[in-house]
Each structure stands twice: as structure tokens, then as C-alpha cells.
ZADO-1210 file (C-alpha; in nm, 4 decimals, padded with zeros to 6 digits):
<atoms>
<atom x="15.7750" y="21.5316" z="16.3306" code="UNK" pos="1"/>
<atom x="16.0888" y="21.4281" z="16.4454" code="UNK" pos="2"/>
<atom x="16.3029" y="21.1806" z="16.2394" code="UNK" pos="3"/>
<atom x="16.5205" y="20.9161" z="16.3924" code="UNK" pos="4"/>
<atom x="16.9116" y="20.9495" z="16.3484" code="UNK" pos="5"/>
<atom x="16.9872" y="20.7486" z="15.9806" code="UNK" pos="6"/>
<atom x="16.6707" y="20.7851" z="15.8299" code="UNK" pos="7"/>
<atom x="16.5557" y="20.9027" z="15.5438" code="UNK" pos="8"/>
<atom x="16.2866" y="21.2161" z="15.5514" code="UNK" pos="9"/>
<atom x="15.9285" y="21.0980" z="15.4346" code="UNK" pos="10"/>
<atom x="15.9203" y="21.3372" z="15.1167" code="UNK" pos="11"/>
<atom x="16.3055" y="21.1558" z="14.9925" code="UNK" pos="12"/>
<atom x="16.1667" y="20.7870" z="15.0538" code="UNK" pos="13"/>
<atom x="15.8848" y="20.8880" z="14.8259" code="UNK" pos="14"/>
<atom x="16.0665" y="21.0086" z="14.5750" code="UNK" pos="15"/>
<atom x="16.3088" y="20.7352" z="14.5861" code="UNK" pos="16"/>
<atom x="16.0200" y="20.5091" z="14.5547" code="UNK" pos="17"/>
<atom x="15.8806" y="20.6691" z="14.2593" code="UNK" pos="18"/>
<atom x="16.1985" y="20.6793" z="14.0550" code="UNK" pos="19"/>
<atom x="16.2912" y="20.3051" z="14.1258" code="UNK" pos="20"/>
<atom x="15.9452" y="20.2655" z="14.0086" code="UNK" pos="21"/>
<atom x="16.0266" y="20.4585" z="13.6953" code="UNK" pos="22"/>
<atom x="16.3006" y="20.2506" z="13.6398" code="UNK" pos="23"/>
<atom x="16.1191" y="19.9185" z="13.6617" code="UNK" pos="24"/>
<atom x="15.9194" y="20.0274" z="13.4447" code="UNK" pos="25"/>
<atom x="16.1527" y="20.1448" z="13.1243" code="UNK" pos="26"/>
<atom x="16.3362" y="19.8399" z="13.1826" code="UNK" pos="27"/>
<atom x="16.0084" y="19.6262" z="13.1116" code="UNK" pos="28"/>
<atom x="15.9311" y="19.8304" z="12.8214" code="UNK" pos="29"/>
<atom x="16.3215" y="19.7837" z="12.6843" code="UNK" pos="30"/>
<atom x="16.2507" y="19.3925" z="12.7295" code="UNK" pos="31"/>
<atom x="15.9024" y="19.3847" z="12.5258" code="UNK" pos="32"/>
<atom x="16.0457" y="19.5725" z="12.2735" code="UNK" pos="33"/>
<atom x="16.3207" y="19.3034" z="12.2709" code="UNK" pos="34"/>
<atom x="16.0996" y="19.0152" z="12.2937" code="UNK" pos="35"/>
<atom x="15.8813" y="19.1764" z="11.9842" code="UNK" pos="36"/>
<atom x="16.1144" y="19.3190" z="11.7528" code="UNK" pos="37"/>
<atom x="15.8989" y="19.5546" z="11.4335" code="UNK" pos="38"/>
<atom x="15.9138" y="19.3822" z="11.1272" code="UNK" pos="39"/>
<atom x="16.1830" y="19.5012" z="10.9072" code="UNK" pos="40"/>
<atom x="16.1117" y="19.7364" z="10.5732" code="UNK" pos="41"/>
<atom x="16.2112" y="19.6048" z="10.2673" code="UNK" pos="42"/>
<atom x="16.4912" y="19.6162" z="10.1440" code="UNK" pos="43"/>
<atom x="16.4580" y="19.5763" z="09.7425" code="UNK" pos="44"/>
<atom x="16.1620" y="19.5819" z="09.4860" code="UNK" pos="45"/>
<atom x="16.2384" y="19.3849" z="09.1990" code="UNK" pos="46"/>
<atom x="16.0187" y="19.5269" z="08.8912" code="UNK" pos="47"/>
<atom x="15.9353" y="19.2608" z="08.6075" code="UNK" pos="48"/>
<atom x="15.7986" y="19.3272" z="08.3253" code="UNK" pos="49"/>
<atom x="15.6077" y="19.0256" z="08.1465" code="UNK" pos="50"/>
<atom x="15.3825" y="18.9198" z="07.8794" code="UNK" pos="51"/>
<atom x="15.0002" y="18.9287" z="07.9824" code="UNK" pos="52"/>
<atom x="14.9910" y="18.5582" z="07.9462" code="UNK" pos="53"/>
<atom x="15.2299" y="18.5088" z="08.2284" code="UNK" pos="54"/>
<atom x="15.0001" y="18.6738" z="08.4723" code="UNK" pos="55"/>
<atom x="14.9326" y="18.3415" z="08.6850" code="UNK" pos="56"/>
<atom x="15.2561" y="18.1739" z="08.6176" code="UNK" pos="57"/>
<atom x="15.4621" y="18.4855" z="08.7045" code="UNK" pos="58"/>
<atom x="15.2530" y="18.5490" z="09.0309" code="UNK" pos="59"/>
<atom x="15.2484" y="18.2495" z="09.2001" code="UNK" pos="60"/>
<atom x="15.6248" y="18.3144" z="09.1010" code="UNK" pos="61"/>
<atom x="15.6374" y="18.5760" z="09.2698" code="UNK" pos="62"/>
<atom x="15.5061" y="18.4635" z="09.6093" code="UNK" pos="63"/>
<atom x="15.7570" y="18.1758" z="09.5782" code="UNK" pos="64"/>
<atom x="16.0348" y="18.4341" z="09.5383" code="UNK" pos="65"/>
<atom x="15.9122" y="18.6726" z="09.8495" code="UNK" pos="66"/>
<atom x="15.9420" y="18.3705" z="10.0304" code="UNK" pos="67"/>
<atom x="16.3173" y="18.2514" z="09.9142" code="UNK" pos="68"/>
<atom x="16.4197" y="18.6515" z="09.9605" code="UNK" pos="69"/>
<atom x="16.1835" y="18.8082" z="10.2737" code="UNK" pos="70"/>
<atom x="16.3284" y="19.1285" z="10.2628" code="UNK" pos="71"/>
<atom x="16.2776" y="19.1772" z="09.8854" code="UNK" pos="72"/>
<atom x="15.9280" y="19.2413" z="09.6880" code="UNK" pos="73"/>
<atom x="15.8100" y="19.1729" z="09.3230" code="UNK" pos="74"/>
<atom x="15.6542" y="19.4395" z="09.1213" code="UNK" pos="75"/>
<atom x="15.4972" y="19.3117" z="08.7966" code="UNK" pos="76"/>
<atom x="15.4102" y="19.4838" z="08.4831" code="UNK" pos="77"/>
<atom x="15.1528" y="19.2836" z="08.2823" code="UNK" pos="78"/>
<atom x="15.0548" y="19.3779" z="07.9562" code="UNK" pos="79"/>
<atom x="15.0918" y="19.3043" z="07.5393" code="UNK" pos="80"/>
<atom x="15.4568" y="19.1992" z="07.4519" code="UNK" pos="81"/>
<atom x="15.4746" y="19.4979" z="07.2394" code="UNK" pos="82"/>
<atom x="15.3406" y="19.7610" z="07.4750" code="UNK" pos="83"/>
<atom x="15.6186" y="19.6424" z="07.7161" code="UNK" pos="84"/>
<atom x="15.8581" y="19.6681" z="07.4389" code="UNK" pos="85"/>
<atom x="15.7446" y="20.0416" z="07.3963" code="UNK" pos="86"/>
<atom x="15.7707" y="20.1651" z="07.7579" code="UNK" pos="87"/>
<atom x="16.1456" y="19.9778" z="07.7544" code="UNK" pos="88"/>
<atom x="16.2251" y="20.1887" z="07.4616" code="UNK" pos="89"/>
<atom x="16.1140" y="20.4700" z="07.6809" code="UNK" pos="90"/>
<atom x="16.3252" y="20.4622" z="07.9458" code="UNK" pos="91"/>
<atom x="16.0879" y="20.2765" z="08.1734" code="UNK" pos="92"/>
<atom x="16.2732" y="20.1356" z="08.4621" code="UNK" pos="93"/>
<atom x="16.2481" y="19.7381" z="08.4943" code="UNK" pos="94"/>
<atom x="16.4967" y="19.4938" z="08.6360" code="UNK" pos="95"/>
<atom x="16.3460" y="19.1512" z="08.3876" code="UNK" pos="96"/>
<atom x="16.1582" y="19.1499" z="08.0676" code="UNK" pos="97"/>
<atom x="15.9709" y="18.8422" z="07.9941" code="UNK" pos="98"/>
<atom x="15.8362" y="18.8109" z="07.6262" code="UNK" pos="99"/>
<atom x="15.5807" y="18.5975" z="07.4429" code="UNK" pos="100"/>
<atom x="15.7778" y="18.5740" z="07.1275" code="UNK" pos="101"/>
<atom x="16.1634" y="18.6449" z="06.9832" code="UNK" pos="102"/>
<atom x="16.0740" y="18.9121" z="06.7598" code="UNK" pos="103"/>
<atom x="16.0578" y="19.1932" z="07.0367" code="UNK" pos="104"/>
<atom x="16.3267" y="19.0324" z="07.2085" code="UNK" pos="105"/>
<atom x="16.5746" y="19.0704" z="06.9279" code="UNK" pos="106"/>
<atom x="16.4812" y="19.4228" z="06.8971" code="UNK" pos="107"/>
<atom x="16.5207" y="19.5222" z="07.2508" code="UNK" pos="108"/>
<atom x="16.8173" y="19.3158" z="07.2331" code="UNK" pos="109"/>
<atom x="16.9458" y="19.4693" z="06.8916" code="UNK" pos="110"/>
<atom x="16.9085" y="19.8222" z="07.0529" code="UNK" pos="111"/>
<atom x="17.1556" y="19.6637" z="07.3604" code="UNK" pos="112"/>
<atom x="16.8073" y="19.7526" z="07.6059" code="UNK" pos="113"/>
<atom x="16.8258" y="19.4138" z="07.7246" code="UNK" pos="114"/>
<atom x="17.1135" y="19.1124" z="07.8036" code="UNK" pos="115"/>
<atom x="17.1431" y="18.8090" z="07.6294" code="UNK" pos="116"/>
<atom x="16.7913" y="18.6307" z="07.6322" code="UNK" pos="117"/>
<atom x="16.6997" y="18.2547" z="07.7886" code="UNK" pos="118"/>
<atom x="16.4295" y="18.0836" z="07.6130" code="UNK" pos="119"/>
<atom x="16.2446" y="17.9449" z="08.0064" code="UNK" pos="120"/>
<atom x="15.8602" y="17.8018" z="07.8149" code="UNK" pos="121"/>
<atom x="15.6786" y="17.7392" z="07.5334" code="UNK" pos="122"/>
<atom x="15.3288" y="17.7906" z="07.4695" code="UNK" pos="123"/>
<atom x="15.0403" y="17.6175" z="07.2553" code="UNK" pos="124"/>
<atom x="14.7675" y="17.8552" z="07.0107" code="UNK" pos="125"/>
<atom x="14.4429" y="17.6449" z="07.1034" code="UNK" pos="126"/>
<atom x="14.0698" y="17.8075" z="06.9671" code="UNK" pos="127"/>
<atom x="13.8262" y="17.8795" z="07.2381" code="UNK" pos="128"/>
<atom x="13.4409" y="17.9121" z="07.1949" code="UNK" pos="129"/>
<atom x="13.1511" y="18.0225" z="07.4839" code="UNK" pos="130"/>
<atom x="13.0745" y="17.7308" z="07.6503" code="UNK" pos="131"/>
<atom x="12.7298" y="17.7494" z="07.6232" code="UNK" pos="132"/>
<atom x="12.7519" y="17.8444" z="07.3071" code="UNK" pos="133"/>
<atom x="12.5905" y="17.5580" z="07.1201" code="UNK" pos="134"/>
<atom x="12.6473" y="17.7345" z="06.7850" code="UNK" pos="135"/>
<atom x="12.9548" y="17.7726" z="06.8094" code="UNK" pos="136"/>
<atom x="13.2961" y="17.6113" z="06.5809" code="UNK" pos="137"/>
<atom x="13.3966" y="17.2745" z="06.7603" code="UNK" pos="138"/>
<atom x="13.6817" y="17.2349" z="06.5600" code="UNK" pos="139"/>
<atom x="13.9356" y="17.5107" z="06.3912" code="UNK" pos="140"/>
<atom x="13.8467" y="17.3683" z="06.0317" code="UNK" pos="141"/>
<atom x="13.5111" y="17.4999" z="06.1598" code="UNK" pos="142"/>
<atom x="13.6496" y="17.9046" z="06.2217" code="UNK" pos="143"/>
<atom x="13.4679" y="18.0371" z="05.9312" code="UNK" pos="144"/>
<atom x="13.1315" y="17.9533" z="06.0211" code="UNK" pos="145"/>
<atom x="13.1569" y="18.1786" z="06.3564" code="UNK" pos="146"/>
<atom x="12.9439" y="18.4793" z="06.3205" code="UNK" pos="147"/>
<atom x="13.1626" y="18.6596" z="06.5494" code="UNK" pos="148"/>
<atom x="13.5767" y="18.6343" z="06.5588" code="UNK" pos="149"/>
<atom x="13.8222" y="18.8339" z="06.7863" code="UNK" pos="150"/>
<atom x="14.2254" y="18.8071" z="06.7348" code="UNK" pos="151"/>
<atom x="14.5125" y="18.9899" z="06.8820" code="UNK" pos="152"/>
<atom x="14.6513" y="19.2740" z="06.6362" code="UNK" pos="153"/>
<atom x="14.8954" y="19.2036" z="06.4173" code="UNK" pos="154"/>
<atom x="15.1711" y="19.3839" z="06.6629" code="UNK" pos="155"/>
<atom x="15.0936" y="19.1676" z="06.9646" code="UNK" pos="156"/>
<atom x="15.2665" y="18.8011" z="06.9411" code="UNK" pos="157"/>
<atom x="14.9060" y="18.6064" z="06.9893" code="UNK" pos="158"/>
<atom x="14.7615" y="18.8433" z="06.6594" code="UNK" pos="159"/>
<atom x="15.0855" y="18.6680" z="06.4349" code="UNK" pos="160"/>
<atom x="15.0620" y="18.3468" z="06.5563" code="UNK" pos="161"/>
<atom x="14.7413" y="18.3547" z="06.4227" code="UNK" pos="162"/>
<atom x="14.8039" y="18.4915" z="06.1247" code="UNK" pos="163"/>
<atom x="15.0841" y="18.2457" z="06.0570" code="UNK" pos="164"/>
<atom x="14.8221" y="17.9678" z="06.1436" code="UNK" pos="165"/>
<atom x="14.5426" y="18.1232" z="05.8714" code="UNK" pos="166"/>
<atom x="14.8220" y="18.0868" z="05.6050" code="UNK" pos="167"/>
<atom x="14.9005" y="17.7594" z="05.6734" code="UNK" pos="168"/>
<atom x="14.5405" y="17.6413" z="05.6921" code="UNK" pos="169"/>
<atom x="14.4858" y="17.7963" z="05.3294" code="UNK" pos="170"/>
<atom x="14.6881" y="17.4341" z="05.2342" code="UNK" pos="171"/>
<atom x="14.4565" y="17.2506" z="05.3938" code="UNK" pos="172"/>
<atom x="14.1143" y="17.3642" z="05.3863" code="UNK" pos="173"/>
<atom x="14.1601" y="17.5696" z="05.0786" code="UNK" pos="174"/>
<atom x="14.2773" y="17.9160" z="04.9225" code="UNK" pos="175"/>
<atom x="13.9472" y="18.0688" z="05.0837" code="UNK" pos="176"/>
<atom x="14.0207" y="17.9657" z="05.4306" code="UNK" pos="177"/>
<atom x="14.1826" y="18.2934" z="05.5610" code="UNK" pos="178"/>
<atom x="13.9551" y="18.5249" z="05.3913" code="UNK" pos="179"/>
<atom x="13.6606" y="18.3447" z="05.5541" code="UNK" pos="180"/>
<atom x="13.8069" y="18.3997" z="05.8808" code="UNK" pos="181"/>
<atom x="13.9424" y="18.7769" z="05.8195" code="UNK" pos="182"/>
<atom x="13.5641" y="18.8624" z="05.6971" code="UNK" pos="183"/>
<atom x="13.4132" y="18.7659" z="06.0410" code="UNK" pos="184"/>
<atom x="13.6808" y="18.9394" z="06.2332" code="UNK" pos="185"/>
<atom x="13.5130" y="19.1771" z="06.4869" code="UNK" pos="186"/>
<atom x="13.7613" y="19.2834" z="06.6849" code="UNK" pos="187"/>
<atom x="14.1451" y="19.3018" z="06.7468" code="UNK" pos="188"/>
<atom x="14.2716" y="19.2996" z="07.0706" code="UNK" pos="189"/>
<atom x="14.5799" y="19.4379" z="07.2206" code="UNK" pos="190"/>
<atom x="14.6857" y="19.1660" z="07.4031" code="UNK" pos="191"/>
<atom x="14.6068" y="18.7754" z="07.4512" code="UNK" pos="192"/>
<atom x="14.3815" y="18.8052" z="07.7923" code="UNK" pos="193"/>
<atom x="14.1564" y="19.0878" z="07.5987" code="UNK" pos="194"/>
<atom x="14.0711" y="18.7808" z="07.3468" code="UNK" pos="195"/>
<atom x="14.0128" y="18.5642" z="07.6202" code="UNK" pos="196"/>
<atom x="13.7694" y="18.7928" z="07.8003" code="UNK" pos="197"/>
<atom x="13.5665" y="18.8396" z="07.4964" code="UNK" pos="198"/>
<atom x="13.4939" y="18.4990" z="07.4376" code="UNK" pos="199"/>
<atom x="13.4607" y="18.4406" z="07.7889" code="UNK" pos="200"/>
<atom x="13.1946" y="18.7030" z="07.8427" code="UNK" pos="201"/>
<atom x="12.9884" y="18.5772" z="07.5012" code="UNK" pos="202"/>
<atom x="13.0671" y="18.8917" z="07.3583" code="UNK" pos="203"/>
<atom x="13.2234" y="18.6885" z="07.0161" code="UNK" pos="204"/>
<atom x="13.2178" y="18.3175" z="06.8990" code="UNK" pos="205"/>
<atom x="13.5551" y="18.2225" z="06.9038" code="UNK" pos="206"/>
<atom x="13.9125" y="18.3327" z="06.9722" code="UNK" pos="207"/>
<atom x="14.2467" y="18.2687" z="06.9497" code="UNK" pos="208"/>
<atom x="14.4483" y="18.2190" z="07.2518" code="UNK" pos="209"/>
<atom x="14.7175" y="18.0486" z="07.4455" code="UNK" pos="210"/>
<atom x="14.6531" y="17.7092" z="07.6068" code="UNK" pos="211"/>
<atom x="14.7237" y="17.8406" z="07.9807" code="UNK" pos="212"/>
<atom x="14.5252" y="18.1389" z="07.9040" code="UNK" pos="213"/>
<atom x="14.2057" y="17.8953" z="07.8260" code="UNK" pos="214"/>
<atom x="14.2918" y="17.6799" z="08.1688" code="UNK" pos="215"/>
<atom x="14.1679" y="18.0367" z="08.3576" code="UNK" pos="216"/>
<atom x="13.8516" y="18.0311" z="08.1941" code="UNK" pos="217"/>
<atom x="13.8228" y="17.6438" z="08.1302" code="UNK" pos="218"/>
<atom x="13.4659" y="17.6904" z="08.3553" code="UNK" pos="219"/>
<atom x="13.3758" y="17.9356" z="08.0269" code="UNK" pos="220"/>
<atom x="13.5062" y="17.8704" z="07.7363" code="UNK" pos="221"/>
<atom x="13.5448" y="17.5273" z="07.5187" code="UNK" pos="222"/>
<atom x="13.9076" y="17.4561" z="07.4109" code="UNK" pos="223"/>
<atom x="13.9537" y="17.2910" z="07.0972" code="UNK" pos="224"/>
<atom x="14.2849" y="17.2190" z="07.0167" code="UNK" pos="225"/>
<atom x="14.4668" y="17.3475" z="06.6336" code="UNK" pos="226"/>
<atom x="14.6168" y="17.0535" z="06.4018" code="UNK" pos="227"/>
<atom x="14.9904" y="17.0250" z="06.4683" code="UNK" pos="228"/>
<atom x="15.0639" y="17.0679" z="06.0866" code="UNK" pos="229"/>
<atom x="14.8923" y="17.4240" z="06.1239" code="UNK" pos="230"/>
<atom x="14.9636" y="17.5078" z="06.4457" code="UNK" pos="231"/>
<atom x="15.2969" y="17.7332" z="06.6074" code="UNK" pos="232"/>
<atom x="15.5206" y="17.6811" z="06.9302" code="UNK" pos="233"/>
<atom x="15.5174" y="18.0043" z="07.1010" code="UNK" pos="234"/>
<atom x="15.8753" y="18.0358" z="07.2511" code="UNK" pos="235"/>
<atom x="15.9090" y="18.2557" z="07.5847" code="UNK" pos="236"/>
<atom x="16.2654" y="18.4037" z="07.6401" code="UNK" pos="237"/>
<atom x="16.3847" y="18.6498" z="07.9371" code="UNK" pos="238"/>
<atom x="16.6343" y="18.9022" z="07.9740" code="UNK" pos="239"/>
<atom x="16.7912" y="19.1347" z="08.2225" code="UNK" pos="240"/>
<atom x="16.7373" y="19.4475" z="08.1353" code="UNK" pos="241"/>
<atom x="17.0038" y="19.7142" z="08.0587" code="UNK" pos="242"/>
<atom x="17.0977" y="19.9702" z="08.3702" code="UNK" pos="243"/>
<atom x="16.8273" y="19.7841" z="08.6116" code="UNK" pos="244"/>
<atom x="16.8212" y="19.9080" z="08.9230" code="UNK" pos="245"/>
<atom x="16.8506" y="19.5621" z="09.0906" code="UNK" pos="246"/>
<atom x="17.0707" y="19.3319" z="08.8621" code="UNK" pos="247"/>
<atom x="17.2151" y="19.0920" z="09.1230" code="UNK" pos="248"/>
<atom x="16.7954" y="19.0213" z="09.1785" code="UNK" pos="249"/>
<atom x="16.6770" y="19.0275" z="08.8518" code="UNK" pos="250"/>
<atom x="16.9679" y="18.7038" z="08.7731" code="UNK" pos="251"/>
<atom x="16.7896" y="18.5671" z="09.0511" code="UNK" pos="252"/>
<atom x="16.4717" y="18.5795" z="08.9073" code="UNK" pos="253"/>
<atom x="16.6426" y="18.4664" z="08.5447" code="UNK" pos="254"/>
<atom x="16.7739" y="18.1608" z="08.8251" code="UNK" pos="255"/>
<atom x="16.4262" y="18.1056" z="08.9757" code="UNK" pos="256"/>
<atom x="16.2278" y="18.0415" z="08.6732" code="UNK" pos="257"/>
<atom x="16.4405" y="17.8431" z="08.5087" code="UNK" pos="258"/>
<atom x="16.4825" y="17.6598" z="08.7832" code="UNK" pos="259"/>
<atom x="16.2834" y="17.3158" z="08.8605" code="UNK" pos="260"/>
<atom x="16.0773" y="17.4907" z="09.1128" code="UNK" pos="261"/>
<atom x="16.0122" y="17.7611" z="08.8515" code="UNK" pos="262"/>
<atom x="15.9589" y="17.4949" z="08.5531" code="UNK" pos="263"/>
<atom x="15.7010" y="17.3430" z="08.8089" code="UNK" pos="264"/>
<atom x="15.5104" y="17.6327" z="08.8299" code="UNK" pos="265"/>
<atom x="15.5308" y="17.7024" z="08.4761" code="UNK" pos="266"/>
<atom x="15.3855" y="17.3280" z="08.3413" code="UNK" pos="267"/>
<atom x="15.0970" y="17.4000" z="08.6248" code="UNK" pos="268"/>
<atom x="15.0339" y="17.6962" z="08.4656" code="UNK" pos="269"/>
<atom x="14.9932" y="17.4812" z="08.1707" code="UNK" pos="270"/>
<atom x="15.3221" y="17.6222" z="07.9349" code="UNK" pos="271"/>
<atom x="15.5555" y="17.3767" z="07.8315" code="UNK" pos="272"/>
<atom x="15.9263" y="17.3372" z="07.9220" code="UNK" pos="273"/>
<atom x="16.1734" y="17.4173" z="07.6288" code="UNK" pos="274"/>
</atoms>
């Protein structure tokens, strides 16, 4: 076939045609890829380690703080203060510690595992019962007469509260009081949310736990409160731990909670503000 002088031959058009084509089509690609850009990784994870009873306080915390810092995530660590003290002493890495009393504190704090401590809540002992649990002590003069008693151990800050609380009683409603009690004791748990689940699930009369531990199960249990003259003020204080990973985040977290957004949360979660 002859060609006319200037033109292309049929075979180059084509090809030319295909690799504008090409083009057009990279070029599109390049632009969606623009318009939709892949999230982005993460850039930190903050690790906090925290008193069980913190669990709902420190979550919703969390969320909050995920959305103040969107390239950062919170890793939590919930368990009995003194297991937490434990791993610390360990070597296990964490950026925050968050304890239910001073005691452990101090010690971490003694051993230099842990900056200077902020006291961010306090926290009310209350006595919970089954709820349908029509047997069951009304009032805490009444804790003797449950057949069936659970407590935190001696080690975990709930389990001394308690005890502190038996001794004072003894003043009040006689040098029998605590032996009563300690004679119907079936079980001692290793942290505060154990208690709680035992009364909960029926599985003992009446326990000893934190007032925002009782507002989770407040569909469950019966909450009677513990007379003032008797009762303790559980004090929460927070540290940075020594060598974290991530101290410019973990001052942010110190920041957040004590902050009024934080303090919000916190008196939702039914602690109190120190």
C-alpha cells in the first residue's frame, strides 16, 4: 500500500496511539493516588500501666488521647497495683504507671523506677451485695451475718483498705467485729474487679470494692455505702516511668488526666477529684 508523502506508516500511528494511551492512563492512576492518599502508620505506642480499677476511666482516656494525637496509640496494662509493681521491678517496659494507693508508689519511687508522682483521683471503699440477693447484709454493720465474704489480699491496695476499715469498725460495733468478718472470708482476690465479679456472678454475699467499680455492675450488685468514721480515701497518684521509651508522651498523658477534660472523665467514672 502506498503511503502519501508526510505520513506516518499504519504500524507507527498504532503504536503511537497505544503509548499516548499508556500515558493517559499512569497519569490517572498518579492523580487517584493523589486524591486518596493511604492512611499513615503510627507513629508512637504509648504503654500505660494502671490499676485494674481504672479500666473504664483510663479507656475512654485513651480514645480521647488517640484523638488529640492521631498518629500515636495507647497500650494499657490492667491489672492489681502490686502485680504492676512486680513486672516494673522486672524490667517491663512502660511509659506511665498509674497506682491505686502510695505504698507501691513510694517503693517504685524509692528504687528511682519511677519520677516524682501526681496524686490525679481519689476513690471511695463502698460494700456490694447480689442484687437479688434478698439475704444478703444491707448495711456494713451487717458484714458478719454474710455466709459468704470475698476481699482483695492483703498485697493488693483494695485487700488493706479493707483491713484498715475491719480495725476501725472493732470501735464501733465491738472487739468481735473483725473476727466475724475474717471467719466468713471465702476467698481473696488478686485484684479489685476479681471481687467485683464474684459478687456480681452470686458466687459470694458481699464484697469489698471501689465505688466506680460498683457503677459497672450497678444492674448486679446493691451498693451500700461504709460510715465515714470507718471508711478510707483511696488516693490515685501517677508517674513517668524511669528509661520509658516515649517520655515526651507519657508527660502528655501525666497532662491529659490531670487535665479538666481528664478530671471529667474521671468524676464520670465515678472517682473523685483530689
Amino acid at each position: 500500500m502506498n503511503e502519501s508523502a508526510g505520513s506516518l506508516p499504519v504500524q507507527a500511528r498504532r503504536a503511537f496511539v497505544g503509548l499516548a494511551a499508556l500515558v493517559w492512563l499512569a497519569l490517572e492512576s498518579a492523580a487517584c493516588e493523589r486524591s486518596e492518599p493511604a492512611p499513615r502508620a503510627r507513629e508512637d505506642a504509648l504503654v500505660v500501666f494502671a490499676a485494674s480499677s481504672l479500666r473504664d476511666a483510663f479507656t475512654a482516656m485513651g480514645s480521647e488521647f488517640e484523638r488529640a494525637h492521631p498518629r500515636v496509640e495507647v497500650t494499657f496494662n490492667f491489672a492489681g497495683t502490686q502485680v504492676l509493681r512486680t513486672q516494673l521491678e522486672h524490667g517491663a517496659a512502660a511509659d506511665v504507671f498509674a497506682s491505686a494507693d502510695r505504698r507501691h508508689m513510694d517503693e517504685l519511687e524509692t528504687g528511682e523506677r519511677v519520677g516524682a508522682p501526681v496524686v490525679f483521683a481519689h476513690n471511695e471503699p463502698v460494700l456490694v451485695v447480689p442484687q437479688d440477693n434478698a439475704a444478703a447484709p444491707r448495711t456494713f454493720a451487717e458484714l458478719p451475718s454474710a455466709d459468704r465474704i470475698v476481699v482483695g489480699t492483703s498485697e493488693v491496695p483494695i485487700g488493706r483498705y479493707t483491713q484498715r476499715m475491719l480495725e476501725r469498725a472493732t470501735a464501733k460495733f465491738g472487739a468481735d467485729f473483725r473476727s466475724r468478718v475474717e471467719a466468713n472470708v471465702v476467698s481473696r482476690e488478686l485484684n479489685v474487679r476479681q471481687v467485683l465479679a464474684k459478687v456480681s456472678l452470686g458466687e459470694a454475699d458481699a464484697g469489698i470494692v471501689y465505688r466506680s467499680d460498683a457503677r459497672v455492675a450497678q444492674d448486679r450488685v446493691h451498693v451500700a455505702s461504709i460510715p465515714s468514721d470507718i471508711n478510707v480515701v483511696a488516693e490515685y497518684p501517677m508517674a513517668v516511668v524511669t528509661g520509658a521509651a516515649h517520655p515526651r508522651l507519657a508527660r502528655a498523658w501525666v497532662d491529659f488526666v490531670t487535665s479538666r477534660t481528664g478530671q471529667r472523665l474521671l468524676r464520670n467514672a465515678g472517682f473523685t477529684l483530689p
